[in-house]
C-alpha positions as CSV (number, residue, x, y, z in Angstrom):
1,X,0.0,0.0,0.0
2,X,1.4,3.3,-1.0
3,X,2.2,5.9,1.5
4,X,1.1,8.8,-0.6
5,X,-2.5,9.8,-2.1
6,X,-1.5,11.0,-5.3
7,X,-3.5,14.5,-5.5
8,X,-4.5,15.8,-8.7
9,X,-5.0,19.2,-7.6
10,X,-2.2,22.2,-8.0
11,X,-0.4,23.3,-4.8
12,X,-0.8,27.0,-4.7
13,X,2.7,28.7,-4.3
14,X,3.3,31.9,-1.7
15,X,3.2,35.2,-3.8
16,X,3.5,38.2,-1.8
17,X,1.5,36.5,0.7
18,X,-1.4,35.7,-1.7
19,X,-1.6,31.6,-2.2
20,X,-2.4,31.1,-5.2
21,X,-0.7,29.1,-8.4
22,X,2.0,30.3,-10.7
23,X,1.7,31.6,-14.0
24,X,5.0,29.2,-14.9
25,X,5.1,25.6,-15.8
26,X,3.9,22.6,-14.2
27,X,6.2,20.6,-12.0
28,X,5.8,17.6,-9.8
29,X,7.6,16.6,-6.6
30,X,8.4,12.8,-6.4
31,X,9.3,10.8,-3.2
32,X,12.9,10.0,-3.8
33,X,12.1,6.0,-2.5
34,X,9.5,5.4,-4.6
35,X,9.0,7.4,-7.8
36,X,5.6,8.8,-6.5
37,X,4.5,11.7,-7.2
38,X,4.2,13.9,-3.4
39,X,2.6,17.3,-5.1
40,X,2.2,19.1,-8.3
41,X,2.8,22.9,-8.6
42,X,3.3,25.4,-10.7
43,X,6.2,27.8,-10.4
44,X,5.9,31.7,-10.7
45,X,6.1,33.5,-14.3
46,X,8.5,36.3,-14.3
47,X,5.5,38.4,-13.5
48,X,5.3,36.8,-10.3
49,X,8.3,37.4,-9.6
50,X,8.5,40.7,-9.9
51,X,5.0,41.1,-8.2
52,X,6.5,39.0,-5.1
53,X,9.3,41.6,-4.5
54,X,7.2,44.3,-5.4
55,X,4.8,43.4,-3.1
56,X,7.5,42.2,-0.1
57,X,9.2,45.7,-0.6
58,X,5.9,47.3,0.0
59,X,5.0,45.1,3.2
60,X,8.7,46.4,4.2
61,X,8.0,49.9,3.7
62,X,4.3,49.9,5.2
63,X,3.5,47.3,7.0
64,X,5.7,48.5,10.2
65,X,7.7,45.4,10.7
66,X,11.4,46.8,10.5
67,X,10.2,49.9,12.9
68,X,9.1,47.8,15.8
69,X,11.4,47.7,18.9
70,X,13.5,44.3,18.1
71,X,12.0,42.5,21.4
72,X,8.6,42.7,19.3
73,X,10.6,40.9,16.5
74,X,11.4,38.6,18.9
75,X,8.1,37.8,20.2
76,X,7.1,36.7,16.5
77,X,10.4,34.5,16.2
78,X,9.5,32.8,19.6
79,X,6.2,32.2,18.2
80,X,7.9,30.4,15.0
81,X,9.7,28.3,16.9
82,X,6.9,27.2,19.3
83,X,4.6,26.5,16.2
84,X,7.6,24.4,14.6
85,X,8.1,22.6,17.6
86,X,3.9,22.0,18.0
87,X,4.0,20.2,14.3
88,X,7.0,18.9,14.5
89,X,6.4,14.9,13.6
90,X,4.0,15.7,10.7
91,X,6.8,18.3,9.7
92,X,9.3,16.0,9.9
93,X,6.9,13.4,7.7
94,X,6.1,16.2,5.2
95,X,10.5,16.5,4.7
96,X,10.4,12.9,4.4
97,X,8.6,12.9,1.5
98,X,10.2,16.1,-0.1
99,X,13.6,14.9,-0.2
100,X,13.7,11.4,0.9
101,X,15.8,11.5,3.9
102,X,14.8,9.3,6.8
103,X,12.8,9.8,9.3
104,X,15.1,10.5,12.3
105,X,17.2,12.7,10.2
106,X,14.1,14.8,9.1
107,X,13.3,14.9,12.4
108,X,16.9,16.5,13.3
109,X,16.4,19.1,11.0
110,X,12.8,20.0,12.0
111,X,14.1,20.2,15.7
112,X,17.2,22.5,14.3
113,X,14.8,25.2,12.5
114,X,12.8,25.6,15.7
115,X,16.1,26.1,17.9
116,X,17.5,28.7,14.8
117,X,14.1,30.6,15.0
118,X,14.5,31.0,18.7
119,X,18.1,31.6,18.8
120,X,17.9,34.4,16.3
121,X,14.8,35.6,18.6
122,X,17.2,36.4,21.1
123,X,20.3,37.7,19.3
124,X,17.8,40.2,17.7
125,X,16.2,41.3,21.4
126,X,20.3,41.6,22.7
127,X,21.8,42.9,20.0
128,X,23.7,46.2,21.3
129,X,24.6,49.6,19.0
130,X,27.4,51.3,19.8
131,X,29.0,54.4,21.3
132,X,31.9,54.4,20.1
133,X,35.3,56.4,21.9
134,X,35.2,60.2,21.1
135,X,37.2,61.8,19.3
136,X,36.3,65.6,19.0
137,X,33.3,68.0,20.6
138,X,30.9,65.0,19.3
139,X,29.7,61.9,20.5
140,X,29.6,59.1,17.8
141,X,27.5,56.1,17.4
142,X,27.5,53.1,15.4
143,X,23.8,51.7,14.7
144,X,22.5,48.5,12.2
145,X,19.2,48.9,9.8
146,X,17.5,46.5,7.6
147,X,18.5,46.4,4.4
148,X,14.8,46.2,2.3
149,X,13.5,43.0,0.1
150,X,16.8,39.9,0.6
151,X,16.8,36.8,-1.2
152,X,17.5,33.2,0.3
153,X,17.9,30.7,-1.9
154,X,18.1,26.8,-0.5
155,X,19.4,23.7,-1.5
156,X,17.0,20.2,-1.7
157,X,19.4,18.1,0.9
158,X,17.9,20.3,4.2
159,X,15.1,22.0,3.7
160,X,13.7,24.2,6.7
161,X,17.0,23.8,8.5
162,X,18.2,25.2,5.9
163,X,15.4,28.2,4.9
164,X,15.2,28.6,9.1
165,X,19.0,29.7,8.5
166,X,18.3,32.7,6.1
167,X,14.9,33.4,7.4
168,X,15.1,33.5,11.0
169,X,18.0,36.0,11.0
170,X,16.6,38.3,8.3
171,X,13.5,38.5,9.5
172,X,15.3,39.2,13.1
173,X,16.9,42.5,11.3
174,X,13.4,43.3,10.0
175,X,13.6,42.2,6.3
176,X,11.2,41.1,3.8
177,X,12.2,37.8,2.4
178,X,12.1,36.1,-1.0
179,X,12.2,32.3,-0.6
180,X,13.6,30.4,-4.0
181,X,13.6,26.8,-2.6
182,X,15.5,24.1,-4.6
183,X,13.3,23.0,-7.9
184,X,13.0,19.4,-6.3
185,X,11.9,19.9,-2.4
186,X,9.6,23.2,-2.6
187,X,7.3,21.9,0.6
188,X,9.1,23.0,3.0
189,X,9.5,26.5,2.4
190,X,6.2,26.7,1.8
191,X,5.2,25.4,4.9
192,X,7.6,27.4,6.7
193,X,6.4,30.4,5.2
194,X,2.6,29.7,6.6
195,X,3.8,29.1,10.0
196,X,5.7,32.6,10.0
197,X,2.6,34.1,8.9
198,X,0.3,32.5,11.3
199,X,3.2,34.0,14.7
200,X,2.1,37.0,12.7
201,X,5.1,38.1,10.4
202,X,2.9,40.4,8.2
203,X,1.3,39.3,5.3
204,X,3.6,39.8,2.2
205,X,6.3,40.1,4.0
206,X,7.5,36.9,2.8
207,X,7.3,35.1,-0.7
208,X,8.0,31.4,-1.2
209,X,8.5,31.0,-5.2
210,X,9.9,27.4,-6.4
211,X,11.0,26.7,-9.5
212,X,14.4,26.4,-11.8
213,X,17.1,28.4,-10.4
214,X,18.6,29.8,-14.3
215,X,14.7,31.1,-14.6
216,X,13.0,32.2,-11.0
217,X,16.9,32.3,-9.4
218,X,18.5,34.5,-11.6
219,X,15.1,36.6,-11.8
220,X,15.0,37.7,-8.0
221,X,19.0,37.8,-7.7
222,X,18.9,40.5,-10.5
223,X,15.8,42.7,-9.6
224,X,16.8,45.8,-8.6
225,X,14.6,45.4,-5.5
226,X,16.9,42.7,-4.0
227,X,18.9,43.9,-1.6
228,X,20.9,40.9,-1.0
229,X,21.3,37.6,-1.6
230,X,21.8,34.4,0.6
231,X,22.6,31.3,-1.1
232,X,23.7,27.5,-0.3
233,X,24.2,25.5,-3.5
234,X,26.7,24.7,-6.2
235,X,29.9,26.5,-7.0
236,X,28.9,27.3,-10.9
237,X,25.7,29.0,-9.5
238,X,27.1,30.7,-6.4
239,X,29.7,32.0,-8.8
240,X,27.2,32.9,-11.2
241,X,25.3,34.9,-8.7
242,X,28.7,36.3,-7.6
243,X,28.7,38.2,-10.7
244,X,25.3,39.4,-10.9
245,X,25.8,40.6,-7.1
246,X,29.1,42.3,-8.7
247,X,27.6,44.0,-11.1
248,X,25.0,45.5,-8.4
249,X,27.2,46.2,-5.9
250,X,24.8,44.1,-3.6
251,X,26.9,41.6,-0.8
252,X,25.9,38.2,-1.0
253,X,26.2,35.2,1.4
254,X,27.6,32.2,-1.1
255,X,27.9,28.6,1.2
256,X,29.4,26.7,-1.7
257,X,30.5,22.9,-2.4
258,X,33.1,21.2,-0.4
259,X,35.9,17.9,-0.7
260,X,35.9,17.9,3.2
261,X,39.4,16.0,4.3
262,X,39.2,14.0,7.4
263,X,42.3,12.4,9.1
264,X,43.1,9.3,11.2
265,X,46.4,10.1,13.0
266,X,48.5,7.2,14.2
267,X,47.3,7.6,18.0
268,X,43.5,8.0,17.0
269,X,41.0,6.3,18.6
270,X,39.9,3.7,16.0
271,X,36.2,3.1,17.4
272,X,35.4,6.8,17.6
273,X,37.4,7.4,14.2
274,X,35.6,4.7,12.8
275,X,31.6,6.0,13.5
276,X,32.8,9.1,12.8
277,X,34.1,9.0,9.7
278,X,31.2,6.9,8.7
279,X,29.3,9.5,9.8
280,X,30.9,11.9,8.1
281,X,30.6,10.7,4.3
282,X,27.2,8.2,4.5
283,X,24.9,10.3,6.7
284,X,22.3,12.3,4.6
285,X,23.3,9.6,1.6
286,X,26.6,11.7,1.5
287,X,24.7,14.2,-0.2
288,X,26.0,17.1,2.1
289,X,28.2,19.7,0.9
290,X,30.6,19.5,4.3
291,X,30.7,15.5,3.8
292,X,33.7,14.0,5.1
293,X,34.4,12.5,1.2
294,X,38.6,12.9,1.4
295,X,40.1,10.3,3.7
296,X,43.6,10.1,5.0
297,X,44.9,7.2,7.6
298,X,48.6,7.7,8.6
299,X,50.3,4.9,6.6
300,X,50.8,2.0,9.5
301,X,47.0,2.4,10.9
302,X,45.5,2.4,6.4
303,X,45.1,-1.4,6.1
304,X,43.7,-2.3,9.6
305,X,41.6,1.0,9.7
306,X,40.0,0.3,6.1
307,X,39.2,-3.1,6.7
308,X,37.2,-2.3,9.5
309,X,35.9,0.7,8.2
310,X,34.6,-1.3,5.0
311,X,33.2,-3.6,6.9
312,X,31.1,-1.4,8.4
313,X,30.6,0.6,5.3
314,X,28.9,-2.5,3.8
315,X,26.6,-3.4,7.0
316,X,24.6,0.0,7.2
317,X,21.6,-0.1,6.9
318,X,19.6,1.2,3.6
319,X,16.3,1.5,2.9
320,X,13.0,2.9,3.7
321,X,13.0,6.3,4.9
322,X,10.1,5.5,6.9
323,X,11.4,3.0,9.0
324,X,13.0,4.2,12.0
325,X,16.4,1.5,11.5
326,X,17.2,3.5,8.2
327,X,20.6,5.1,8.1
328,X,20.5,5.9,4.5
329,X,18.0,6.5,2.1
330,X,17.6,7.0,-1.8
331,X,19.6,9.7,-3.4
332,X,16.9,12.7,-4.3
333,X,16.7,11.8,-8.5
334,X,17.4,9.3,-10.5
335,X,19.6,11.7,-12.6
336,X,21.5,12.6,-9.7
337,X,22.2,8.8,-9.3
338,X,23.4,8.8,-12.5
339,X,26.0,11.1,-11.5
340,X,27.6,9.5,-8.5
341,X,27.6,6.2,-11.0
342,X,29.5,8.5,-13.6
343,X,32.0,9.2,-10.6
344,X,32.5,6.2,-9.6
345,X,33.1,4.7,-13.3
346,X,35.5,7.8,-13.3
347,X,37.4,6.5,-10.3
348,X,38.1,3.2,-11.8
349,X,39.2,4.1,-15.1
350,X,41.7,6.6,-12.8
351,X,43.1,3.3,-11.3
352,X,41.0,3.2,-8.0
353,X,39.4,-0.1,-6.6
354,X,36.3,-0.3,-4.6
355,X,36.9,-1.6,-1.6
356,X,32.9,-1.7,-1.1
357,X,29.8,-0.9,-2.7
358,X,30.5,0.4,-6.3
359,X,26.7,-0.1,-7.2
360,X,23.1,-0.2,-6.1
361,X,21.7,-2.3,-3.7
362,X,19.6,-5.2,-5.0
363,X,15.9,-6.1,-3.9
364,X,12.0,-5.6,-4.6
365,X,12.5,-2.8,-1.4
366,X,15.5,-1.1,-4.3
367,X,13.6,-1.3,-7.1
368,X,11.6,2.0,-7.7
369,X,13.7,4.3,-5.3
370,X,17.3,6.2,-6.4
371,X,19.2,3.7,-4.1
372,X,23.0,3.5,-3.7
373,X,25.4,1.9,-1.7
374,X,27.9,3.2,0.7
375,X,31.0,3.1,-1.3
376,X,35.0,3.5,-0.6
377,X,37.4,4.0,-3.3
378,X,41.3,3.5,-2.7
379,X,44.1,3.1,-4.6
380,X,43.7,6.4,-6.0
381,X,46.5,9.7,-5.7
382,X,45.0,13.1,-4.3
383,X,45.3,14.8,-7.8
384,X,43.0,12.0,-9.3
385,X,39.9,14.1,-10.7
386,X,38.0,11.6,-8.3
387,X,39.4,13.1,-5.5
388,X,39.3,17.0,-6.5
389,X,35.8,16.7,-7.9
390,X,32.8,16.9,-5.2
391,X,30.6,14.0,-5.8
392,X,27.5,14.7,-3.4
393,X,27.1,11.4,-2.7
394,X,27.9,8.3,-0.6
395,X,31.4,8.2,-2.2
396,X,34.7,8.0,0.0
397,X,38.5,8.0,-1.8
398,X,40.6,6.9,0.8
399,X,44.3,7.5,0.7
400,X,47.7,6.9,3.4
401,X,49.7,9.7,4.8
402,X,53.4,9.4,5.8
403,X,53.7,12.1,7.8
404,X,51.9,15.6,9.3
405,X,53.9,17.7,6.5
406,X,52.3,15.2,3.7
407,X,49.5,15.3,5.7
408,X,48.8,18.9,5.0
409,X,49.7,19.4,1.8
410,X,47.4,17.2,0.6
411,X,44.7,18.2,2.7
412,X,45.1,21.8,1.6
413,X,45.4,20.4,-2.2
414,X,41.9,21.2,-3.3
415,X,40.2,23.8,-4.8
416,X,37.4,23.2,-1.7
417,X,38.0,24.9,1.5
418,X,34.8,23.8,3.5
419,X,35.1,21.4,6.4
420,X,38.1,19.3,8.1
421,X,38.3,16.6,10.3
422,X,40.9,15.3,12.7
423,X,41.3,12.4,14.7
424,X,44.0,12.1,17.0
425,X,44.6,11.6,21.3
426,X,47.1,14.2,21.4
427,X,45.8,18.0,21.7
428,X,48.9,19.7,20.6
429,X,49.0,17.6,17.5
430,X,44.9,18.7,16.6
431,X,45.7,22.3,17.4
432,X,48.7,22.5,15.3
433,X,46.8,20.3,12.3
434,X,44.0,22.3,13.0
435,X,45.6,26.0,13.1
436,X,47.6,24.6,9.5
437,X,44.5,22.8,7.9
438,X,42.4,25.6,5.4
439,X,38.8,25.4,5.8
440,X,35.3,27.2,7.5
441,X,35.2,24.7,9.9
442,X,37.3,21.6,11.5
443,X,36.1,19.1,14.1
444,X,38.7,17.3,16.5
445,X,37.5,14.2,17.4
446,X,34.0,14.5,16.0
447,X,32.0,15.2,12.6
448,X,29.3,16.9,11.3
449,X,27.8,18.6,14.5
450,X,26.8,22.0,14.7
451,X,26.0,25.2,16.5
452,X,23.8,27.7,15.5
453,X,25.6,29.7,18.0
454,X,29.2,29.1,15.9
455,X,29.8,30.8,12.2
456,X,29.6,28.6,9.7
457,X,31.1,29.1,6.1
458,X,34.1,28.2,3.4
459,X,37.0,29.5,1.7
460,X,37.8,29.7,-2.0
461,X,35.6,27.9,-4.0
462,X,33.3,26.8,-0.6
463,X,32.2,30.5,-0.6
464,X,31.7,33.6,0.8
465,X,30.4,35.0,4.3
466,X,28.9,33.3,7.0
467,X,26.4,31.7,8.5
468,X,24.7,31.2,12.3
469,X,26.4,32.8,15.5
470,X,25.2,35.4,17.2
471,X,26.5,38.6,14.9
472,X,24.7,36.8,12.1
473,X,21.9,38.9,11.8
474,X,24.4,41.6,11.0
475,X,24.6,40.1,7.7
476,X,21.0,41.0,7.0
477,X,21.7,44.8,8.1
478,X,23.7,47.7,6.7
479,X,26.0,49.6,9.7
480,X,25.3,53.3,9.8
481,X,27.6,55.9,11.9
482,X,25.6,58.8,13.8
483,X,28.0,62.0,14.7
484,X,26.2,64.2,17.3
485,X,27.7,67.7,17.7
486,X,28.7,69.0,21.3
487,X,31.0,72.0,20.0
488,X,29.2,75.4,22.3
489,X,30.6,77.3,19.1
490,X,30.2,77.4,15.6
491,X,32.9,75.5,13.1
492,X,35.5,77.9,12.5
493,X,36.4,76.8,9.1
494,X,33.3,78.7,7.9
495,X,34.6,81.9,10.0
């Protein structure tokens, strides 16, 4: 028996706070696991578009949202995350069938978008202006407005964690916000976008408009209305919309791809290095752009450490997203399946073996979902394309180290400059890897947990900006200096 009731019936999309459908084509969202078809749609025309911002730039300018005192904001925020947390299993079922992650992961991310909304809640009722030191007969200050109509465009592997991210804090800084959700996984955002309304963000205020990113994207990144833009995605796109941004002198939040290195030093502990670089790659499917998917394992530690890291590989579990047991689920298209298989077929012709998986999983459960297995490659050199390329998917290239020099060179031998990870006993040996290692972020003796509370973000080609922590609502407001005049006499220049 299925799980979904196929509806024949249009989903209405979010313009300007109007539900209603879009003037663009028709679309359908399938459930990654089974083919089936979760919703139909259709995205905005170009019309809509620019009726969204129009609109969300007049809610901004009327509707009194930026002038209220920022512990009203906050009230609203609270609200989010309350409401969030209320609905947060029938949430976490509606992700499921968005993007096909399972169930417990889903529920992860729901959990995270309610902690983000309340987080932001109270970095906007805190946040402090300045008086700054005098220096003259005036007393200078440094305050932070909104900015007007921002963009935040989302990926399909988290949705709501991920629009919670970019919402939360602009909203906090009293912004209207466009939401362009990935073409694939539009639910969320829309949902999210109806629970904000309901706290009582005003109506218009925010837009949800799905759709492809080289149509509706590049539409609301270049409309002169857009103020800024906030994007996690590919590195062609975010440098894409690097240029646009350019050419309008508008800043831009870019969180970009990654070929995240981890490394197993010699005194590691092999049972925690071991989950967690399992973690680190398969969670999520390894679609995940800070996915552990470069391994090193100092050179007398590789053979044992692979073994038992293959073995392990090869016993998680994959399958429904439903069921509670599920580690990993299907990949979110059948085209993007295609792709990891390219890469893989890439590695071997590059000289690599796989040590396990290399293919998808066989069985009636397998047959209509984008299924893959967990796969290690070795035998390949850190300049192989296998190993520079990011792959988005349950693909690790594992490689031996000689020593910490070789160790970081290689490491820091990628155009990606994301996410780290280092395994080791000995503290001084994972601050001085850590200080030498390039990327946003680098976890000691863990993987892939996060902070709101802590900046996220990459170098190079991982992107621009950042993300979270508590001075990230600044990146949603433009600093202004106020100079108040004390001077009992006149300026004397003019004498």
């Amino acid at each position: 028996m299925s799980l979904i009731t196929e509806s024949k019936d249009l989903l209405p999309i979010n313009i300007g706070g109007e539900m209603r459908l879009g003037g663009g084509d028709e679309s359908a969202t399938l459930y990654p696991a089974t083919g089936e078809v979760v919703a139909r749609l259709r995205a905005p025309s170009l019309a809509d578009v620019d009726e969204a911002i129009a609109r969300a730039d007049h809610a901004f300018r009327t509707s009194g949202w930026a002038q209220r005192k920022p512990h009203e904001r906050a009230a609203v925020l609270y609200r989010v995350a309350s409401l969030i947390r209320e609905r947060a299993e029938p949430l976490a079922q509606r992700q499921r069938l968005d993007n096909g992650k399972p169930i417990n992961e889903t529920r992860a991310l729901v959990a995270s978008a309610a902690a983000t909304f309340q987080f932001f809640a109270s970095a906007c009722e805190t946040l402090e202006e300045t008086i700054t030191p005098s220096r003259g007969d005036f007393m200078t200050m440094s305050v932070y407005e909104p900015m007007g109509v921002v963009a935040a465009i989302t990926p399909w592997n988290s949705p709501i964690a991920s629009e919670a991210q970019k919402v939360a804090p602009a909203l906090a800084a009293g912004n209207a916000v466009v939401i362009k959700p990935a073409e694939a996984t539009p639910l969320m955002a829309l949902e999210l976008a109806a629970i904000c309304e309901e706290a009582g963000v005003p109506k218009g205020l925010i837009s949800v408009l799905p759709g492809r990113g080289s149509v509706i994207g590049d539409a609301i990144t270049k409309h002169p209305l857009v103020k800024r833009v906030s994007f996690t995605g590919g590195t062609s796109t975010g440098k894409h919309i690097a240029h646009i941004a350019a050419d309008k002198m508008m800043p831009v939040s870019l969180e970009l791809g990654g070929k995240s290195a981890t490394m197993v030093l010699d005194d590691a502990d092999l049972d925690h290095a071991v989950n967690g670089v399992l973690y680190g790659i398969f969670s999520s499917s390894g679609e995940s752009c800070i996915a552990g998917s470069r391994l090193f394992v100092a050179r007398k530690l590789y053979n044992e450490f692979l073994q038992r890291l293959s073995v392990r590989a090869a016993a998680l579990r994959v399958g429904d997203p439903a069921d509670e047991r599920t580690q990993m689920g299907p990949l979110i298209t059948a085209k993007h399946r295609e792709s990891i298989e390219r890469y893989v077929e890439l590695g071997r012709s590059e000289g690599a073996s796989v040590r396990t998986g290399g293919a998808r999983p066989q069985g009636e459960l397998y047959a209509r979902g984008n299924y893959y297995m967990p796969t290690i490659l070795e035998g390949v050199k850190n300049t192989d394309q296998i190993c520079q390329q990011e792959i988005f998917g349950p693909v690790l290239v594992a490689m031996p180290f000689d020593n910490e020099e070789d160790l970081i060179a290689q490491a820091n031998d990628s155009v990606y400059a994301l996410a780290a990870g280092i395994w080791t006993r000995d503290y001084k040996r994972a601050w001085r890897i850590g200080r030498a290692v390039q990327a946003g972020t680098v976890w000691i003796n863990t993987y892939k947990q996060f902070s709101i509370s802590t900046p996220f973000g990459g170098w190079r080609d991982s992107g621009l900006g950042r993300e979270k922590g508590r001075l990230g609502i600044l990146q949603y407001m433009e600093q202004k200096s106020l100079y108040w005049g004390l001077n009992e006499q006149p300026l004397a220049w003019a004498n």
